[in-house]
N, C-alpha and C positions, 0 to 999 in steps of 0.2 A: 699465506704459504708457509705457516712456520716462523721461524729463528729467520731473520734476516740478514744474520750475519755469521761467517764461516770461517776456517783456516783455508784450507783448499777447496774449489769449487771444481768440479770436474764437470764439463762437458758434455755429455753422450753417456747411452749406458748399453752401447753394445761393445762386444768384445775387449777395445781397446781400452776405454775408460772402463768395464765394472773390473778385467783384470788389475788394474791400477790400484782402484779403490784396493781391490783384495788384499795385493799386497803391503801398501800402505796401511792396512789394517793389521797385516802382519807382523806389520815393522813396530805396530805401537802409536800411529800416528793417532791422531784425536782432531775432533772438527772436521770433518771430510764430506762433503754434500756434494751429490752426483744429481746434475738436471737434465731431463730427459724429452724431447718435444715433442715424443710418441705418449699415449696412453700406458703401454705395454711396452718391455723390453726385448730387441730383436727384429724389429718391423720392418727395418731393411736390411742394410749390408750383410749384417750378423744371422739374420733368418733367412737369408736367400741363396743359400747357398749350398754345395753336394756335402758339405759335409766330410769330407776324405782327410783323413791325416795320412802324409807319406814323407819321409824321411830325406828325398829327392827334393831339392830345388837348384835350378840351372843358377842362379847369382849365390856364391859361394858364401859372402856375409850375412844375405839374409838370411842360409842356410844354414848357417849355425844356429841363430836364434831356434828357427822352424824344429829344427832336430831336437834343440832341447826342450821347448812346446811338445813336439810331440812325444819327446819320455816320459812326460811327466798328464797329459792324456792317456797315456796308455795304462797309468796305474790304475786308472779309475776312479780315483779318488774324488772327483765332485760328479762325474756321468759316465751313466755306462759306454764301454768302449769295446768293438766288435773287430777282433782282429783276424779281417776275412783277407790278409796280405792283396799284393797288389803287384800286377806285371807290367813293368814300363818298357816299351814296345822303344827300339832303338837303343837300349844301354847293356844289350847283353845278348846272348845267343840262346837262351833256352827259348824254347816251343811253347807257345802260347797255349796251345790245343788241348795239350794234356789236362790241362787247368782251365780250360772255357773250352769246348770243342767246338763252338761255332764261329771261332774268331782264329784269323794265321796269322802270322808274323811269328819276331823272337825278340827278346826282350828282356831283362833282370825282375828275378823273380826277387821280392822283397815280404818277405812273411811277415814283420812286425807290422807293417800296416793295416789300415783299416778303417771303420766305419765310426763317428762317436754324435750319441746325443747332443747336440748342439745346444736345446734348447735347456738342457739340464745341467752343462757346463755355464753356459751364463747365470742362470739362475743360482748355482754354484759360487760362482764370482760375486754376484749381489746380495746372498744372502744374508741378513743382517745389517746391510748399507741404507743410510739414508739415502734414497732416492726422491725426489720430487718431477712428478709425472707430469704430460700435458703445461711442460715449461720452456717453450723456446723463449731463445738467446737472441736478444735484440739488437744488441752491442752493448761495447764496454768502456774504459776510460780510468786513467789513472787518476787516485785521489791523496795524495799523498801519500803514505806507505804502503797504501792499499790500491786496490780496483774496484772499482763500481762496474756492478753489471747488469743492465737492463735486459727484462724477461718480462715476456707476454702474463707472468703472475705479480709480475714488480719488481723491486729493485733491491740485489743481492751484495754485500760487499764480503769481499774474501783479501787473503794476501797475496793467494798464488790461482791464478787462473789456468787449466790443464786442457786443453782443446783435443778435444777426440771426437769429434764429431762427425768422423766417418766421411762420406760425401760430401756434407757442409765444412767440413777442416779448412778447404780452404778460403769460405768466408769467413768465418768467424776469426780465420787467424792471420788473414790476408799473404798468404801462399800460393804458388803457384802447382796447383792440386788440380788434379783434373780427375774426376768418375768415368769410370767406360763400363757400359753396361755389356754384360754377355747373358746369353740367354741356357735355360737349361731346360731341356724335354724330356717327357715320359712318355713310354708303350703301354697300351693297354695291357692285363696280364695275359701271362701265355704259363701252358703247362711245359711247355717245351726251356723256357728258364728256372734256371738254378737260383734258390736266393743266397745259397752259400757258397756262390763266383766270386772270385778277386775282383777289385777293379783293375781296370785296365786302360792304361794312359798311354797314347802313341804319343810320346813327347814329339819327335820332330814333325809328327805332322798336324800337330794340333786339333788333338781327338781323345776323350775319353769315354770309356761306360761303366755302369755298376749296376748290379741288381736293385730294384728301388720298388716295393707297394706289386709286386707279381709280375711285373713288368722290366725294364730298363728306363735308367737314368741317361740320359748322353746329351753329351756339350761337344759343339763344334770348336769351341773357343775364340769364337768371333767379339770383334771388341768397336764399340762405337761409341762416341764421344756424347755426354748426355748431361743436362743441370741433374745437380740433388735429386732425386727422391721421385725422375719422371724415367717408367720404365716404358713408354711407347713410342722411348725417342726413335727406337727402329725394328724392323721389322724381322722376327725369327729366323736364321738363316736355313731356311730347311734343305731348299737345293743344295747347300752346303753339307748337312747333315748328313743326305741320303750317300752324296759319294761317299764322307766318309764310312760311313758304315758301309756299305758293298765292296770298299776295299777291305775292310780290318773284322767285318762281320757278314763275309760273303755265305754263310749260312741262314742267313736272316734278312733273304733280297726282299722280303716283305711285310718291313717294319713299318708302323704307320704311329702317327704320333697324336698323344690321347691328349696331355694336357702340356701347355708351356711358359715359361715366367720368365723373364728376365732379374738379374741382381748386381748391384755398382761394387767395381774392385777400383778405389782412389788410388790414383800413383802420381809421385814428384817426380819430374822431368826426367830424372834417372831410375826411375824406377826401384828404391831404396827407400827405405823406412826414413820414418822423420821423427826420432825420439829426443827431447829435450828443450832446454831452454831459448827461447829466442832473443836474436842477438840485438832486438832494439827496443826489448822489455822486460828486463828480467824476471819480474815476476808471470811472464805467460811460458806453458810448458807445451807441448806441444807433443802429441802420442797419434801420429796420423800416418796417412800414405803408405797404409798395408797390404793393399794393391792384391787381395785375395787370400795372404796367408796369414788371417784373423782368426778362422779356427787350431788352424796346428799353432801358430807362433805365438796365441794371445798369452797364456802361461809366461814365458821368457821376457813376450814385449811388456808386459805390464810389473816383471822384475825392476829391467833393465829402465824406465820409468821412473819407479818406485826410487830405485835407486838414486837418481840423476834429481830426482825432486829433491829428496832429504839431504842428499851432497849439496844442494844448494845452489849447483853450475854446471856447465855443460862446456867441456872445453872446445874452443874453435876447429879441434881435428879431430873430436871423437866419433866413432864410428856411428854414422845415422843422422850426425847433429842437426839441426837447423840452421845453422849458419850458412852452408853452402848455398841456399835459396833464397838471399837476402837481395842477389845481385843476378836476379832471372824472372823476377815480377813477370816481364813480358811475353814471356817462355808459355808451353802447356805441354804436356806430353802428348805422344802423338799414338796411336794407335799401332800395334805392333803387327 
């Protein structure tokens, strides 16, 4: 498998950890090896997903990060980025219609939003990174100044170990992380859609769509408790789906649904990022519990990371830390 031995070993190479790497490459850092126990980068969390960068997030902390993820998405700079704006249904009084005319309600209209390559931001973040594919994380163990980490290719030793492992976060780092699988569906195409619609997100009633492949994208927002990496822990909520759509797309009472996937958004018990050192190793980092906003946030989350590695610590009150989950082992988040 290479060099057996590392500075920083990172974890996962979707959003969370390849941002990381990135920036730590920005910073200058040296020795940084990203393991990956897919083939390919993206095969879950990070590729399963709509894709939407929007400036909105209902938790005001995480909102910050999110918002500056997404200025810096929008420049373009590592993937193309389509700013088809976006109308969130309940934050405002404008008329949806004029801007979707098969859809009512009102709602703030937010123009910077929009659509971005997903798979070409990651690839963006990894470019140039050692990455080692087809490497699951067996477990680890401290060895004196170091950690040992056993991997289904052998045995790695590093200083500082960075857990981003999406899903698995909270094995590898013995967290109380839980994955909720939501499912996402597509309409066959129709002439009758526009591909250049806003999306459009009923936040309170938890409902989105977006133009997708000639067709429509729409997520109920349905959330079910599921291990790693098994998306047949439940079943499509389509009954669900159809209300929503006959209320928010009573234009479209005869939508039928052509293909549909399920994808895992990890969250800590509070529903709050978990960036930083943990408080009963200091050499393990901990970049997980993104709980969905891995495409907008991954930019900021993998700053604020970056950061928090090369500082060396993570204070017991900083925003996001790991410490608050030392004393909730027993805990899972619950389904919202």
């Amino acid at each position: 498998m290479g060099q057996t031995s590392c500075d920083i070993l990172i974890v996962g190479a979707g959003l969370a950890g390849a941002a990381t790497a990135y920036h730590l490459r920005r910073s200058g850092a040296e020795g940084v090896v990203i393991v990956e126990r897919e083939d390919l980068p993206g095969v879950h969390s990070s590729g399963r997903n709509a894709a939407m960068i929007r400036g909105y997030v209902e938790n005001p902390r995480v909102g910050e990060l999110v918002r500056e993820g997404a200025e810096f998405v929008r420049t373009g700079e590592l993937a193309e980025f389509r700013a088809s704006g976006s109308v969130l249904l309940g934050l405002g009084e404008e008329e949806v219609a004029p801007r979707v005319p098969p859809a009512v309600g009102r709602g703030l209209w937010c123009p910077n939003d929009g659509v971005v390559d997903v798979s070409g931001l990651l690839h963006g973040y990894l470019r140039e990174q050692d990455v080692r594919y087809g490497t699951r994380v067996l477990g680890w163990r401290r060895a004196g100044e170091r950690l040992e980490v056993d991997t289904t290719r052998g045995r790695l030793s590093c200083r500082l170990l960075v857990n981003a492992a999406g899903p698995w976060a909270g094995e590898v780092g013995d967290l109380p992380l839980t994955p909720l699988n939501r499912h996402l569906c597509v309409t066959p195409p129709s002439d009758a859609l526009d591909p250049d619609w806003p999306f459009v997100w009923d936040i309170p009633g938890g409902f989105y769509f977006r133009p997708e492949s000639g067709g429509l994208l729409l997520c109920a927002c349905n959330e079910h408790a599921a291990s790693p990496g098994d998306y047949d822990a439940c079943e499509p909520p389509l009954e669900a789906l159809a209300l929503h759509a006959q209320r928010v797309l009573p234009g479209f009472s005869d939508l039928r649904v052509k293909e549909c996937w399920a994808g895992q958004r990890t969250f800590a018990p509070d529903r709050e990022f978990v960036i930083g050192h943990d408080s009963r190793c200091g050499q393990l980092i901990h970049v997980a519990g993104l709980g969905g906003q891995g495409v907008g946030g991954s930019w900021a989350v993998g700053r604020l990371a970056a950061e928090r590695i090369l500082e060396g610590r993570t204070a017991p009150n900083a925003v996001f830390c790991a410490h608050r989950l030392m004393d909730c082992q027993a805990h899972t988040v619950r389904p919202a």
